[in-house]
C-alpha positions in Angstrom: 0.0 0.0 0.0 1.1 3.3 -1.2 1.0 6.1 0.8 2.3 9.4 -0.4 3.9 12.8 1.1 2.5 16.1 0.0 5.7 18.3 1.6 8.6 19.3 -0.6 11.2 20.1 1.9 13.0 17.1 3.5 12.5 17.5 7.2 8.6 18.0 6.8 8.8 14.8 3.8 10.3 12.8 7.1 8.0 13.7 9.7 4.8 12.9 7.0 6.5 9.7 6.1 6.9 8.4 9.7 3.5 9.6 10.2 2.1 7.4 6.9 4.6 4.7 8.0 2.7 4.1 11.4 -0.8 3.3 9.6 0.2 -0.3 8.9 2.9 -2.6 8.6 2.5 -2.8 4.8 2.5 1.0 4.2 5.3 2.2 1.2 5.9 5.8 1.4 6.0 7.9 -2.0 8.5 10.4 -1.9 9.1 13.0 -5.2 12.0 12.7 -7.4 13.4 16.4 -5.6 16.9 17.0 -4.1 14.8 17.7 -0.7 12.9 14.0 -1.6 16.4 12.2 -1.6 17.8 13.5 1.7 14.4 11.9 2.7 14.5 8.6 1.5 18.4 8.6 3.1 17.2 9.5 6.7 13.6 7.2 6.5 15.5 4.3 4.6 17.8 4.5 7.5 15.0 4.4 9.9 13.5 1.0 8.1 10.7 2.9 6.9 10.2 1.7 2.8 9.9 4.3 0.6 9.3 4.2 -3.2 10.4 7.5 -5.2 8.5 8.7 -8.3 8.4 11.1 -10.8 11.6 9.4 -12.2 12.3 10.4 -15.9 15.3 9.0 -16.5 17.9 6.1 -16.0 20.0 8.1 -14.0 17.6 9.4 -11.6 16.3 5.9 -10.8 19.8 5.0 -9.6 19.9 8.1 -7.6 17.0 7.3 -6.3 18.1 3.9 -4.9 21.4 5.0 -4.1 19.5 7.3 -1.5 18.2 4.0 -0.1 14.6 3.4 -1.9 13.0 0.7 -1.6 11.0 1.2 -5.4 11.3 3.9 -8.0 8.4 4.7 -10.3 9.8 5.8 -13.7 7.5 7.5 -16.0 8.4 6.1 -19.6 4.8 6.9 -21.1 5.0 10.3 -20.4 8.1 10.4 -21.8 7.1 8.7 -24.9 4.3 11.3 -25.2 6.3 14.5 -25.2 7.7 12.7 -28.2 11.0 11.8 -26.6 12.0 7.9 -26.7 11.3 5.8 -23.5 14.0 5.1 -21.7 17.3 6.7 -21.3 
């Protein structure tokens, strides 16, 4: 079960996300692809809390993503693919 953040800046992100995290055992929490986002995965990944980031575009920000500690990453290859860019890279 997804359950997602609507804060941008990290510190709020954590407080929401060990907030969400209580609910149940199987909660996930969504964090944003953001610079604030990462330092938030890092410091709830540390805390065991599972996080999954989205609003990944690209390759690169997927591994960023779970070099921060994520659990999951969402990448968004249709959008892509829509704005007439190719799907993966």
């Amino acid at each position: 079960m997804s359950a997602e953040v609507v804060a941008v800046d990290a510190e709020a992100m954590v407080k929401e996300g060990k907030e969400l995290a209580k609910i149940a055992d199987n909660i996930v929490v969504k964090i944003p692809m953001l610079e604030s986002g990462m330092v938030a995965v890092r410091r709830l990944a540390a805390e065991g809390i599972r996080t999954n980031v989205t609003l990944c575009f690209s390759s690169i920000q997927c591994l960023i993503a779970a070099k921060a500690g994520a659990s999951y990453v969402s990448p968004f290859i249709g959008r892509r693919m829509t704005s007439g860019r190719k799907g993966w890279r």
